[in-house]
C-alpha positions in Angstrom: 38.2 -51.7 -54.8 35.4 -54.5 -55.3 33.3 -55.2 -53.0 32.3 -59.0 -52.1 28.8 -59.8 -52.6 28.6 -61.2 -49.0 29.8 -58.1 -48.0 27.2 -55.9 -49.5 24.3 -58.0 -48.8 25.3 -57.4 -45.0 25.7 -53.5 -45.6 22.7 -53.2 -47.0 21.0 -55.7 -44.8 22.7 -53.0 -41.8 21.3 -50.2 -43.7 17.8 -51.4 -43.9 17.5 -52.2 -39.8 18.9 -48.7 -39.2 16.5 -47.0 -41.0 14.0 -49.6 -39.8 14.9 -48.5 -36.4 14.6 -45.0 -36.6 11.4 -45.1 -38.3 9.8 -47.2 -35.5 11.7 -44.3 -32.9 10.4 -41.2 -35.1 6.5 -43.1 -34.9 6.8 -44.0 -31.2 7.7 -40.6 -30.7 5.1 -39.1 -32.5 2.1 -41.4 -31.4 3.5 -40.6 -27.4 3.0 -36.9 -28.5 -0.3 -37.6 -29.8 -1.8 -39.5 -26.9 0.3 -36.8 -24.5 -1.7 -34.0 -26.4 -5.5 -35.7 -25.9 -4.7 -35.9 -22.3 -3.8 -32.7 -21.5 -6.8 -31.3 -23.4 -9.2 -32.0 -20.6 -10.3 -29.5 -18.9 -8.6 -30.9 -15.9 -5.1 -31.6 -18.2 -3.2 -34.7 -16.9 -0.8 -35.1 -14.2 2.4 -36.5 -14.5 2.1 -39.6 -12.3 -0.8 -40.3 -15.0 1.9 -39.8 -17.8 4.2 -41.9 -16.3 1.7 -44.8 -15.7 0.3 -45.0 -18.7 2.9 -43.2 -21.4 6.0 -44.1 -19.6 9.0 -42.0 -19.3 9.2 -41.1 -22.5 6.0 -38.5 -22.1 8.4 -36.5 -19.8 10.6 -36.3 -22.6 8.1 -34.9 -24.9 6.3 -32.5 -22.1 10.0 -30.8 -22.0 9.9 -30.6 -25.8 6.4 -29.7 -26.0 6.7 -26.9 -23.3 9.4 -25.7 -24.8 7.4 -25.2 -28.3 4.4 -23.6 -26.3 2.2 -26.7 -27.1 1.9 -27.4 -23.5 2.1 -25.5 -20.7 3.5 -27.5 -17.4 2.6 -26.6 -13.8 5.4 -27.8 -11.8 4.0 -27.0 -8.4 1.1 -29.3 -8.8 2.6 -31.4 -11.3 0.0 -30.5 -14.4 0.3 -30.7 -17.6 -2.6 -28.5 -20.1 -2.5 -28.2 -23.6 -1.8 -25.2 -24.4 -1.3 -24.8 -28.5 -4.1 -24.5 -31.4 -6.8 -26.4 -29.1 -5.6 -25.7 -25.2 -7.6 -27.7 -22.7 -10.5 -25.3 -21.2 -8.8 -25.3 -17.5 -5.9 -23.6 -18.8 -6.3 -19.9 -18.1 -7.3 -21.0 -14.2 -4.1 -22.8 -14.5 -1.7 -20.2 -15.2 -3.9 -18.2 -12.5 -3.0 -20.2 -9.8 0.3 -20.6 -11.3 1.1 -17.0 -11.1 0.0 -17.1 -7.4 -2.1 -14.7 -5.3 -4.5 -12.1 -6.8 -8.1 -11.0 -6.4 -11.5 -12.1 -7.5 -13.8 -9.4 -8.1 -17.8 -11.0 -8.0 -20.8 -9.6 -9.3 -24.3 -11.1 -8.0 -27.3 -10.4 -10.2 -30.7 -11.5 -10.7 -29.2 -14.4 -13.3 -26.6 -15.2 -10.8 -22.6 -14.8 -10.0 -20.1 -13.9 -12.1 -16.4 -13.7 -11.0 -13.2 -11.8 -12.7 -9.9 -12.3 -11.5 -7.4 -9.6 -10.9 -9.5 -7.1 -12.5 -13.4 -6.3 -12.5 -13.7 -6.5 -16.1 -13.2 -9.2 -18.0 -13.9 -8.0 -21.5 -12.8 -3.9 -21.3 -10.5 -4.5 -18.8 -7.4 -6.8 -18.0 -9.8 -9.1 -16.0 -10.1 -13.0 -17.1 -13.2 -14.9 -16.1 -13.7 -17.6 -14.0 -16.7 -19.7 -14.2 -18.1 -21.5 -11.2 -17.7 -24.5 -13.0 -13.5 -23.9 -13.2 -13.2 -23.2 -9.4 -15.5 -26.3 -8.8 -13.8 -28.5 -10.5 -10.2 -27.0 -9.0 -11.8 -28.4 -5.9 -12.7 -31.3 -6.5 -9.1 -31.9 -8.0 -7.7 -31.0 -4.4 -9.8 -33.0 -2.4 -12.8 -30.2 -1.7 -15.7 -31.6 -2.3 -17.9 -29.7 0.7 -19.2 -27.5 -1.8 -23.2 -28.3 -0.9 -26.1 -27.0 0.6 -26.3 -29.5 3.1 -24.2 -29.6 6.9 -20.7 -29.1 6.4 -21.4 -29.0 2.8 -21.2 -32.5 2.0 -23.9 -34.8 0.0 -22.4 -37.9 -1.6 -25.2 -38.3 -3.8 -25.3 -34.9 -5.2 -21.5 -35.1 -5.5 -21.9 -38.1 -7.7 -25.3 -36.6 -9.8 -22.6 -33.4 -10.8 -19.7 -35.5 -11.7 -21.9 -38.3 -13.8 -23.2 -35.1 -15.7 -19.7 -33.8 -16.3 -18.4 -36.8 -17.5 -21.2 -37.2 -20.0 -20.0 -34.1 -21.2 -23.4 -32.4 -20.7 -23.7 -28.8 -22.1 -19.2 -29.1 -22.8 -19.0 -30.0 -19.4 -19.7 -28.0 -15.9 -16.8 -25.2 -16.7 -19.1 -24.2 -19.6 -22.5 -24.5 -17.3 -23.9 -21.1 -15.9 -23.8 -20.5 -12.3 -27.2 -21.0 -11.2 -27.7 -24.7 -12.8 -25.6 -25.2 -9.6 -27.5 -24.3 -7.3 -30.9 -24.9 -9.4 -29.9 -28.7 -10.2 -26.8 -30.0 -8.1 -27.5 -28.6 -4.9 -24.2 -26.5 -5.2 -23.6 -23.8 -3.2 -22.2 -21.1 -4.7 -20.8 -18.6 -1.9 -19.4 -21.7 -0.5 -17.1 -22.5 -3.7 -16.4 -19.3 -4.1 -14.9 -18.5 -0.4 -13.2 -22.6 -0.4 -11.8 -21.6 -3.8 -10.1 -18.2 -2.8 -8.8 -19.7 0.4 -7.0 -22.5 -1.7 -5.3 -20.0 -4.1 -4.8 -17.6 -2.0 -6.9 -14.5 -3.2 -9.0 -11.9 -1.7 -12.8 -11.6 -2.6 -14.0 -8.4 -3.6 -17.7 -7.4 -4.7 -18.8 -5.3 -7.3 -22.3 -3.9 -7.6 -24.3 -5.0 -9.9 -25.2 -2.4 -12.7 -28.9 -2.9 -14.5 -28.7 -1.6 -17.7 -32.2 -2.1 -18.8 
């Protein structure tokens, strides 16, 4: 049977818009899942209401698909979202931490400072995993904790704002990757304090463990 002209031009002219369209769908798609993936790459990862306001409902979408690929990993009881693939954002392993719910953080104080280890007291023989002061500061700051000073009641606005302006400038990789006594030495931080705020709001018990000198 032939085929009208008039009648091909408008299959092909069909033809061309559907594969117009689902190229446009397969790129929106993919740049969401781009922009998703640089969010939840910082250290603090992105919450969902940020998604929403600035990705739309589509980024739920892909954070279902991405989970479900183990590129991401979702908190759902804070409503988090870290990336979790080749690059995973640096607050990731305090994530699934406090994800996983109560434990113990086992603390050594030495004459360079405090280290911490949760759920085990070795975190490179053992099954332990290291928490910096850094991580647990910057978990509480995220919840609203921000008495973490050496001053009364732990507050000092301007020392709050010093430590955060620093973070954001990304000095050093950023205060997860700073060692514990640039805290207390620079920010006015103090360092018992974050660590007894920061087991209280996940729910762990503090042990100590001596501090061996090797030397």
């Amino acid at each position: 049977m032939k085929i009208k002209e008039s009648k091909l031009r408008r299959i092909i002219r069909k033809t061309i818009t559907e594969t117009f369209h689902d190229s446009q769908s397969m790129h929106g798609t993919q740049d969401v899942s781009a922009q998703l993936l640089d969010l939840a790459s910082r250290p603090e990862g992105v919450s969902l209401d940020e998604l929403m306001a600035k990705l739309g409902r589509a980024a739920f979408d892909e954070v279902d698909r991405l989970s479900e690929e183990g590129i991401v990993f979702l908190d759902d009881q804070e409503g988090i979202v870290y990336a979790s693939g080749s690059q995973p954002s640096t607050g990731l392993a305090s994530a699934v931490r406090r994800y996983m719910g109560e434990g113990t953080l086992y603390v050594t104080r030495g004459p360079y400072g405090m280290s911490v280890s949760a759920n085990d007291p070795d975190p490179y023989g053992g099954d332990g995993e290291p928490i910096s002061v850094g991580e647990m500061v910057l978990d509480l700051l995220a919840n609203g904790n921000d008495d973490i000073f050496q001053s009364p009641q732990g507050v000092d606005p301007s020392a709050l704002a010093r430590l955060q302006q620093k973070h954001m400038e990304g000095v050093q990789g950023g205060m997860q990757r700073w060692d514990s006594e640039v805290f207390e030495q620079y920010y006015d931080v103090d360092n018992e304090r974050v660590l007894r705020l920061y087991a209280k709001l996940r729910n762990h018990d503090i042990r100590d463990v001596p501090y061996d000198d090797y030397e």
